[in-house]
SETORMAR-363566 format. One record per residue (C-alpha): residue number from 0; residue in three letters; x, y, z. Coordinates in steps of 0.05 Angstrom, whole numbers, padded with zeros to 5 digits. Layout:
i=NUM aa=ALA x=X y=Y z=Z .
...
This chain:
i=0 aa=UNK x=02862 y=-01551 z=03439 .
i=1 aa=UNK x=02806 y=-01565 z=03389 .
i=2 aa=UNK x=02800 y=-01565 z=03329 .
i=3 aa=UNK x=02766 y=-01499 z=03306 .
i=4 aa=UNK x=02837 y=-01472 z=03356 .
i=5 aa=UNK x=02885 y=-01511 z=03314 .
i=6 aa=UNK x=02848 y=-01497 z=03246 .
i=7 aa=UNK x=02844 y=-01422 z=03268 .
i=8 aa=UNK x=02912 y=-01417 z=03302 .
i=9 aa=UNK x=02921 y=-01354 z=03258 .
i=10 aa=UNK x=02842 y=-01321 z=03242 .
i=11 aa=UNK x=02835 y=-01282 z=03177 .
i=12 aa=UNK x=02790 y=-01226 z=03181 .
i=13 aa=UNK x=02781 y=-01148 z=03168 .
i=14 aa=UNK x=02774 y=-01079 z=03191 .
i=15 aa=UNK x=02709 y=-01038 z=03208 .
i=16 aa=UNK x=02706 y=-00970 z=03223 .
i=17 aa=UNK x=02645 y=-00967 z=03225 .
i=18 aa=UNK x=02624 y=-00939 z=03290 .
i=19 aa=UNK x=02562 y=-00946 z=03327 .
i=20 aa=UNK x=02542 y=-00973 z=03254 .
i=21 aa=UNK x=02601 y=-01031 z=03264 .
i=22 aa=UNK x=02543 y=-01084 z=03280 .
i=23 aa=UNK x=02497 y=-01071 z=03225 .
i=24 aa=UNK x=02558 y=-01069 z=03179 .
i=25 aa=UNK x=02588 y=-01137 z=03211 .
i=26 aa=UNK x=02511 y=-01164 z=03204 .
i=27 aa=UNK x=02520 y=-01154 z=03128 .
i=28 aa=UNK x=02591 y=-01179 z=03112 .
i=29 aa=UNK x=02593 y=-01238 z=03164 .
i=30 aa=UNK x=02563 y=-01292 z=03112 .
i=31 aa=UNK x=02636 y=-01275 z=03073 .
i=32 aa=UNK x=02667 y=-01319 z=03122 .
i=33 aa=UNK x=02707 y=-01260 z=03160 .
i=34 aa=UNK x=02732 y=-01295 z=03228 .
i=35 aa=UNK x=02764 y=-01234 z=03255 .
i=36 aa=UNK x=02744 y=-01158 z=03263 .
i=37 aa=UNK x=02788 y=-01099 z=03282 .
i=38 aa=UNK x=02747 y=-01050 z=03306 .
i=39 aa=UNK x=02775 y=-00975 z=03289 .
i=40 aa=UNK x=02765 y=-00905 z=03305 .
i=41 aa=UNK x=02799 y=-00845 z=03268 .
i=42 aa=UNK x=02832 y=-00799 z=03312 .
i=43 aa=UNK x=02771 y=-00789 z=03376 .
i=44 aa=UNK x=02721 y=-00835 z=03396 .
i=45 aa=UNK x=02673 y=-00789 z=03373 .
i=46 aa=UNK x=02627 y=-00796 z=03436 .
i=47 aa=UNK x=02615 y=-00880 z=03425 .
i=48 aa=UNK x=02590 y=-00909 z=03477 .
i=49 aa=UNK x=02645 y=-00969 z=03484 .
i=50 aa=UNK x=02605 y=-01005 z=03530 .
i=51 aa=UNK x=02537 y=-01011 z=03484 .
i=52 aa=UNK x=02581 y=-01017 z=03423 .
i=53 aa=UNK x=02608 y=-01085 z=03457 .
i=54 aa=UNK x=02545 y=-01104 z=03470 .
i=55 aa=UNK x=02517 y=-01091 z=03408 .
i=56 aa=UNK x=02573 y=-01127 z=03372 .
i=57 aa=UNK x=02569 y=-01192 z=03418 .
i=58 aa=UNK x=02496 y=-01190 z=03396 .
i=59 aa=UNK x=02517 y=-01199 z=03324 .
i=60 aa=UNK x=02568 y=-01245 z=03338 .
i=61 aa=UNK x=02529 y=-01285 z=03379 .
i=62 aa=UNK x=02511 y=-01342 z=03321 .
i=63 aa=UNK x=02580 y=-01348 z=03284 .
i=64 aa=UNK x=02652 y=-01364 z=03301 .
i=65 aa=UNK x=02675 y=-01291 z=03294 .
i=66 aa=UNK x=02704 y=-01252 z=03347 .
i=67 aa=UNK x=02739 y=-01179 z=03350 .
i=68 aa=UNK x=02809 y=-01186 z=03340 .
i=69 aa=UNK x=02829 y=-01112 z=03371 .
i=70 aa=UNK x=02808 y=-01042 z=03380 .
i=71 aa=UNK x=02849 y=-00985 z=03349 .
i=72 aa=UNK x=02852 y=-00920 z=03344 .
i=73 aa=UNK x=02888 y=-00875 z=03301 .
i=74 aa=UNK x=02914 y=-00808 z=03318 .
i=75 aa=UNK x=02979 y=-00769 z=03346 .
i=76 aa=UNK x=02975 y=-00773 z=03423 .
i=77 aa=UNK x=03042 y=-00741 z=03431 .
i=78 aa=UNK x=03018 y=-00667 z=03411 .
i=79 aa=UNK x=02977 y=-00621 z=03447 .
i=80 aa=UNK x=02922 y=-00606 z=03400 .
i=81 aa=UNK x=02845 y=-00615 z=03419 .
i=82 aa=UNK x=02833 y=-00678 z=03367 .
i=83 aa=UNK x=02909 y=-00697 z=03398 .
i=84 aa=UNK x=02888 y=-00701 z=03469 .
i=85 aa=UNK x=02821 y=-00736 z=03447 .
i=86 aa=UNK x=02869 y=-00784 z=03412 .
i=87 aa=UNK x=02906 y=-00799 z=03479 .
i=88 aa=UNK x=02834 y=-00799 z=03521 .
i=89 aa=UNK x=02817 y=-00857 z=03462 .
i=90 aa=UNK x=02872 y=-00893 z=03479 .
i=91 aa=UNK x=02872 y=-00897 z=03557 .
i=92 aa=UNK x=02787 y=-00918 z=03543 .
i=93 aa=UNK x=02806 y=-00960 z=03488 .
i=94 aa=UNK x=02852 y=-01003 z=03543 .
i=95 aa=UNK x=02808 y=-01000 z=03591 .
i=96 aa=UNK x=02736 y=-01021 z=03554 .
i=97 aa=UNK x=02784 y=-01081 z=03521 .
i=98 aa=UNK x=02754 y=-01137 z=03566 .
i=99 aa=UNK x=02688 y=-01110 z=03540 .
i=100 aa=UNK x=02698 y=-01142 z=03469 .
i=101 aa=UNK x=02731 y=-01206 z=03493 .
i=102 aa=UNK x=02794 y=-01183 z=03457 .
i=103 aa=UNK x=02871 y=-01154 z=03489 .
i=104 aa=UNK x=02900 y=-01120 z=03441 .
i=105 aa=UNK x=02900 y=-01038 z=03416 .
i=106 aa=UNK x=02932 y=-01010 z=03355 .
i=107 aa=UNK x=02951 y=-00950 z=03325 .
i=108 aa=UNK x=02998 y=-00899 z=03314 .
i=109 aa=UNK x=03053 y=-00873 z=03369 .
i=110 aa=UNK x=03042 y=-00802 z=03351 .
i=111 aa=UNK x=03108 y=-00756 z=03354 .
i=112 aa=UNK x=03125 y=-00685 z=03354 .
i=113 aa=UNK x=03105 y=-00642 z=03295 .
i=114 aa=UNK x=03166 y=-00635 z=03246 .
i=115 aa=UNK x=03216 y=-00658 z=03286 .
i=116 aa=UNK x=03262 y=-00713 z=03272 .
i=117 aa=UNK x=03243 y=-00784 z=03297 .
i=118 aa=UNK x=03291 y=-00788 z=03348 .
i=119 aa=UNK x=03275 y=-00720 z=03378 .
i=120 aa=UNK x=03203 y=-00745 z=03396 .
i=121 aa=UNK x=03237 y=-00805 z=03428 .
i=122 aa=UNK x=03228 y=-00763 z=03504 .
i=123 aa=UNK x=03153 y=-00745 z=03500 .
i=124 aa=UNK x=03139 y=-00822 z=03474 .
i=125 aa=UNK x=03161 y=-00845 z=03541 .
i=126 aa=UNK x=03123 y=-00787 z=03578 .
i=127 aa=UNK x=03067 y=-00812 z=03544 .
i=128 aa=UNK x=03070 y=-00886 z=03530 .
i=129 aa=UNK x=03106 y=-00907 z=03600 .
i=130 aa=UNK x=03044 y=-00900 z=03646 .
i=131 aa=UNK x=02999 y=-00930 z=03574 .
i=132 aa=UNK x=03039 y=-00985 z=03574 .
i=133 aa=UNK x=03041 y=-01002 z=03644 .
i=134 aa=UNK x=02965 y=-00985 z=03645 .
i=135 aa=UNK x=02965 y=-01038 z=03587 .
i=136 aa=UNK x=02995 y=-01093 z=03625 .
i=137 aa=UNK x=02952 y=-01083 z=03684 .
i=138 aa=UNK x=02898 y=-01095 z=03652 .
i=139 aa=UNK x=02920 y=-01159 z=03609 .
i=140 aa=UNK x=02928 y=-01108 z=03538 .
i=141 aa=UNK x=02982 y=-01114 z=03488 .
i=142 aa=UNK x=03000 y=-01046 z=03446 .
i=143 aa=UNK x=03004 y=-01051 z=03371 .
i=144 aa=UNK x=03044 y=-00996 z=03338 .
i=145 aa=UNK x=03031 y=-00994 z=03265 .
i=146 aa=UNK x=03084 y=-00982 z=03219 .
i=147 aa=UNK x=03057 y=-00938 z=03175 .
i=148 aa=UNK x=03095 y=-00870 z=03158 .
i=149 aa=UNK x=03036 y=-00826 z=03135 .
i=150 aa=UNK x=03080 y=-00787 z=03092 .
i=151 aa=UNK x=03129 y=-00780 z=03143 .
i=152 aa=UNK x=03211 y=-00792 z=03145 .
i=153 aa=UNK x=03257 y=-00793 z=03195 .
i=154 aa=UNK x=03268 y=-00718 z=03187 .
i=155 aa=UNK x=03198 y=-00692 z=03201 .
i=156 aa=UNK x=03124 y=-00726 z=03200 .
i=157 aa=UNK x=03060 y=-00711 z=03238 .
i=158 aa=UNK x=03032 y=-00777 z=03262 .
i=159 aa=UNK x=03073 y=-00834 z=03273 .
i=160 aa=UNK x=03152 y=-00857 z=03292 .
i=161 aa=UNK x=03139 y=-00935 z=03291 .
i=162 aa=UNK x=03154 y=-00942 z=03215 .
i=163 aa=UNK x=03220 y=-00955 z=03207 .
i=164 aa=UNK x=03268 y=-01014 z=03250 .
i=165 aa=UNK x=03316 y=-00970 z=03277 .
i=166 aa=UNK x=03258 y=-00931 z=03312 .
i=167 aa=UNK x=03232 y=-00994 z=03340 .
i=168 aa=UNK x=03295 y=-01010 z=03366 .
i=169 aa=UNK x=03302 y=-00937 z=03406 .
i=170 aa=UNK x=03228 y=-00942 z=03428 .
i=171 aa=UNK x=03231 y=-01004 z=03457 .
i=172 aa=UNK x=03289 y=-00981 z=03489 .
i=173 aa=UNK x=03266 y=-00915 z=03517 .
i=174 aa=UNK x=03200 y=-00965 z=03541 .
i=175 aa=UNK x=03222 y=-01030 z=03554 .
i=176 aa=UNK x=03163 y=-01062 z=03573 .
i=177 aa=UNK x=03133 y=-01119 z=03531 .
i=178 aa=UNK x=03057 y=-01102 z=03530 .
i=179 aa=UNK x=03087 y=-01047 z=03473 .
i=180 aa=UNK x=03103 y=-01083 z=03404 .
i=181 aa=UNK x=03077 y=-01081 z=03326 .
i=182 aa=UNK x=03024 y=-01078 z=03283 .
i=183 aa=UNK x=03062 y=-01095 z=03220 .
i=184 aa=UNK x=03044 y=-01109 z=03147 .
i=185 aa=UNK x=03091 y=-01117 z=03083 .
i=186 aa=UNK x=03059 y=-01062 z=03050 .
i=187 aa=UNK x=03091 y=-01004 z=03088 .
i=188 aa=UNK x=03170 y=-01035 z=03088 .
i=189 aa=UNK x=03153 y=-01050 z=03015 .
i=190 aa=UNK x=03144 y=-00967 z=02993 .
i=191 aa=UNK x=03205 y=-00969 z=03041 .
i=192 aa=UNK x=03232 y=-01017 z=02993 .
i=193 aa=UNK x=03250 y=-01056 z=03055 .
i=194 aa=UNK x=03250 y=-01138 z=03041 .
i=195 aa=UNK x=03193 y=-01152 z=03093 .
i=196 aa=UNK x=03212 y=-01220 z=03103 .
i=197 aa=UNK x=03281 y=-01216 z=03140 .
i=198 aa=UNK x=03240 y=-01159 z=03171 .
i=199 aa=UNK x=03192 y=-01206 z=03200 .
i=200 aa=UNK x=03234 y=-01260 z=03219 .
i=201 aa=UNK x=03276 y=-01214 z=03266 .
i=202 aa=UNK x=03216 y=-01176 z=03289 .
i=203 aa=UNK x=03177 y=-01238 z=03304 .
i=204 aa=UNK x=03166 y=-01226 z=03378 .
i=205 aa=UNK x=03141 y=-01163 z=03382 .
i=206 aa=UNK x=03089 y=-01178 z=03326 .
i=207 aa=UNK x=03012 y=-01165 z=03367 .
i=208 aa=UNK x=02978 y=-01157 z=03303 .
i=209 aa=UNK x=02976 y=-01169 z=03232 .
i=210 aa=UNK x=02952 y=-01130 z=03171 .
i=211 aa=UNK x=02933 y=-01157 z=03111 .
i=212 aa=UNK x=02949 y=-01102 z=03065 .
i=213 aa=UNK x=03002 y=-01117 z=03015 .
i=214 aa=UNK x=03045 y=-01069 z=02956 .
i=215 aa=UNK x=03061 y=-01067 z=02880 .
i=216 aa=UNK x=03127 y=-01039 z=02872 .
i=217 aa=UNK x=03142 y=-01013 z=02804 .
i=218 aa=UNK x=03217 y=-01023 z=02795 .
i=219 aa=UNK x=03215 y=-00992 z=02723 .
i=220 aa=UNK x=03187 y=-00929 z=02758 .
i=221 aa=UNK x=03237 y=-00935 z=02803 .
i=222 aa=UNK x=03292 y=-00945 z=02758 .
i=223 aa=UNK x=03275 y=-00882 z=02714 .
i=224 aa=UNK x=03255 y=-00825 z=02762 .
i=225 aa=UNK x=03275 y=-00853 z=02831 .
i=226 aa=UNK x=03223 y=-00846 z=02887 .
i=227 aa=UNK x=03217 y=-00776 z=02893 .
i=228 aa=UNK x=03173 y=-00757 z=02848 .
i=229 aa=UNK x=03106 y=-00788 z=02874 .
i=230 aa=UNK x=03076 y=-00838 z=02918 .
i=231 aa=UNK x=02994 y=-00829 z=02917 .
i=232 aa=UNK x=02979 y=-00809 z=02841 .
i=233 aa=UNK x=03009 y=-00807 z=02785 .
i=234 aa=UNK x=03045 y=-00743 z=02765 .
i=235 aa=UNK x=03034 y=-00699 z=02701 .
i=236 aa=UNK x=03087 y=-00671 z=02659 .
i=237 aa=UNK x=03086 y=-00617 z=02612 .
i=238 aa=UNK x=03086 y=-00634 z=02543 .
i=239 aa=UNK x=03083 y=-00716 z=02563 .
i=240 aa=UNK x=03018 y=-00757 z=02547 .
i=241 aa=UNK x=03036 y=-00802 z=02593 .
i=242 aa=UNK x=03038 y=-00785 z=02664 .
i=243 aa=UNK x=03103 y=-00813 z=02714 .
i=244 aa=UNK x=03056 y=-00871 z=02752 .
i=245 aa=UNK x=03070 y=-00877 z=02833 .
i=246 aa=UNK x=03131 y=-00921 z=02840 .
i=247 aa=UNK x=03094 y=-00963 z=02893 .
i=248 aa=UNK x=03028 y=-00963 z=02915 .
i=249 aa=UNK x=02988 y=-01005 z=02968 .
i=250 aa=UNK x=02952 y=-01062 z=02947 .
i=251 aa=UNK x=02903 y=-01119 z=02974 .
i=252 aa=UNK x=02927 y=-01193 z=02987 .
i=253 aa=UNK x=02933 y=-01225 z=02934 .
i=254 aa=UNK x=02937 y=-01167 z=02888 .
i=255 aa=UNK x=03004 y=-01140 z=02911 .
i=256 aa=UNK x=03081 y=-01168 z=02915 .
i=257 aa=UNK x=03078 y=-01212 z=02971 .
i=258 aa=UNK x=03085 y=-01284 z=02991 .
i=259 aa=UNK x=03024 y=-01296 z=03039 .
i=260 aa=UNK x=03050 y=-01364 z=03041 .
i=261 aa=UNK x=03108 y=-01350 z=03068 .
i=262 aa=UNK x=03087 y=-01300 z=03106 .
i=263 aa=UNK x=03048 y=-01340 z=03136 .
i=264 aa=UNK x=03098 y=-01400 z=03140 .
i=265 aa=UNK x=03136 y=-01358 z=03185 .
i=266 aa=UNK x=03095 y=-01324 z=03231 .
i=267 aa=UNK x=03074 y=-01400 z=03250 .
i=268 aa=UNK x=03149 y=-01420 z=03248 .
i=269 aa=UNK x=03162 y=-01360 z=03299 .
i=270 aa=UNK x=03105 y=-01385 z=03339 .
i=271 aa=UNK x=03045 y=-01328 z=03331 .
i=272 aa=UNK x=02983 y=-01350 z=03340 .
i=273 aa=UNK x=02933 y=-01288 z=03329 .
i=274 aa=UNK x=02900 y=-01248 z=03265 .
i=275 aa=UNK x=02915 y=-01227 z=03204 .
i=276 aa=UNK x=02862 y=-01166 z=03190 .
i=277 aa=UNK x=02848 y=-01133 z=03122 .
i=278 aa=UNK x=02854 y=-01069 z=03114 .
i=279 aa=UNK x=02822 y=-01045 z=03045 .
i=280 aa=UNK x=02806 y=-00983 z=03024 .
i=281 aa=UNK x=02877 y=-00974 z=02983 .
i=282 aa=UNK x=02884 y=-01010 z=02930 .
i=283 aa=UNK x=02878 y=-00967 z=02867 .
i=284 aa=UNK x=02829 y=-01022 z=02831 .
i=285 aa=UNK x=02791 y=-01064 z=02872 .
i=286 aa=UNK x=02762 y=-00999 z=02904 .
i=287 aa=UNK x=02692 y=-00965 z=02896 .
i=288 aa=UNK x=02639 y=-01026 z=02872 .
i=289 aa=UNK x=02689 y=-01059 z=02874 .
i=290 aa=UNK x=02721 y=-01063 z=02950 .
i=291 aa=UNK x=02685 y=-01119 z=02978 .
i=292 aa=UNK x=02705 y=-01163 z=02919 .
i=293 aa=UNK x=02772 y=-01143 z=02934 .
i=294 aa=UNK x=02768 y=-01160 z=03004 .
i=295 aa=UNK x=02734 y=-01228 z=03001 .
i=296 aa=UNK x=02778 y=-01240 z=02949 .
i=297 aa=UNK x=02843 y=-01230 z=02992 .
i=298 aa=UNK x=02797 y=-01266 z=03040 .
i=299 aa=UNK x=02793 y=-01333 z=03001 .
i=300 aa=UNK x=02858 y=-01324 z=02986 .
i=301 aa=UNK x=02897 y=-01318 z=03050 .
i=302 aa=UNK x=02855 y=-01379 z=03074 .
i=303 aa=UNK x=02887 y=-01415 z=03018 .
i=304 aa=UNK x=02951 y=-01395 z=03042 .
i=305 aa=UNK x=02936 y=-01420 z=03103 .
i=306 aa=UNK x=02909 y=-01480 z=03086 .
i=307 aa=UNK x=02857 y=-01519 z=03112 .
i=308 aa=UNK x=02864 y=-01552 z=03174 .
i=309 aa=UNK x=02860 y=-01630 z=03172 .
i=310 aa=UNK x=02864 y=-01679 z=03226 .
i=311 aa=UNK x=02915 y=-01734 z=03236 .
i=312 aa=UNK x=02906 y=-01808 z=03231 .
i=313 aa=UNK x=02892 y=-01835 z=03302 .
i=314 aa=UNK x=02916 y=-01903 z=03316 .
């Protein structure tokens, strides 16, 4: 291994959903010092062309260290809908164009059925991600769940099973094949007000891919009106000046609750070697003018947190 492997054992970079446009956007942020993109699509490909967008991206990348880290796509493949089925038809191309971008790993949500509870989606996730996953591991491609829940509880939701532990445990179960694992990030077991770290350390070896997006929990919300009363904005109340705040919200690294350090310290300790991708576009002040700061900013300072890599002494 060199040394550009050892120093990069775990690359730092961001997402791009961007499109056909992903290029000319990587074009303009690579000088940041980005070494990792995730490449993502909302819901359909949208007619891309996978096979020109790889091109076009290896064309940019061409002069730099960079590479894609993944390819993700996020929708609800379970349901029947027209954007759901394009969702599933983004998934099986998504596997299968991979190679294309030198990368093996694609993320995104499970899907599930429409207001039912978690566990009563549990039969059409293996209908569905059974043959993905073993198309997946024919072809060399590890699946990233992300553990977001979109609004969603155990009780009803419209996108996505994968965010809580005990649903990991009866997915994997229903398909027990290893090319299926996690996405993860602290930031979504933190508005659980899950500790991420014990999380991690259990979860280590079905960690594919890592996103740096972090959380501020405000315990004094908490404390006073419990988490009911609002997650995204803050809530007005008659006759109040002051509005009841979110009691969490999501947050950029460095600007949120979590240890990166650690974090860090123990995805190495566990023995992942892979990326760590920001994913802005949520944090409720480094946004607008202000979201590239935020993300070089997290960018500087998960490099920090990984510290620099320098050689040994050889006698």
């Amino acid at each position: 291994m060199n040394t550009t492997d050892i120093q990069k054992d775990i690359r730092l970079g961001t997402l791009v959903n961007a499109g056909m446009k992903s290029p000319a956007y990587i074009q303009q942020i690579a000088h940041h010092g980005f070494e990792s993109y995730q490449l993502t699509f909302w819901q359909t490909l949208d007619g891309i062309d996978l096979r020109k967008l790889a091109k076009d991206v290896k064309a940019v990348l061409a002069d730099t260290d960079a590479v894609i880290s993944s390819l993700a796509i996020f929708g609800n493949p379970l349901e029947s809908g027209d954007l759901d089925k394009a969702t599933l038809d983004g998934w099986k191309k998504c596997i299968d164009a991979a190679h294309l971008f030198d990368c093996s790993i694609v993320a995104g949500f499970t899907g599930r059925v429409r207001g039912k509870r978690i566990d009563e989606s549990l039969g059409r996730f293996r209908n569905v991600w059974a043959p993905l996953a073993k198309r997946a591991s024919d072809k060399g491609v590890r699946i990233a769940f992300e553990n977001c829940d979109m609004g969603g509880t155990w009780e009803t939701g419209d996108w996505n099973i994968a965010h809580n532990p005990t649903a990991w445990e009866m997915m994997f179960d229903a398909v027990p094949d290893e090319s299926l694992g996690l996405e993860w990030e602290p930031c979504h077991q933190l508005v659980s007000l899950i500790d991420p770290m014990p999380q991690l350390r259990t979860w280590m070896d079905r960690i594919y891919h890592v996103h740096g997006k972090d959380a501020t929990v405000r315990w004094d919300v908490v404390r006073t009106y419990g988490v009911h009363s609002s997650m995204h904005a803050d809530v007005a109340l008659p006759g109040r000046a002051q509005a009841v705040p979110p009691f969490a919200y999501h947050r950029t690294p460095g600007f949120g609750d979590s240890d990166w350090t650690a974090i860090i310290s123990d995805l190495r300790q566990g023995g992942y070697t892979g990326f760590i991708d920001i994913e802005g576009w949520h944090d409720p002040v480094m946004r607008g003018d202000l979201e590239m700061s935020g993300q070089v900013s997290a960018l500087n300072y998960l490099k920090r947190c990984r510290g620099d890599f320098v050689p040994n002494p050889v006698v």
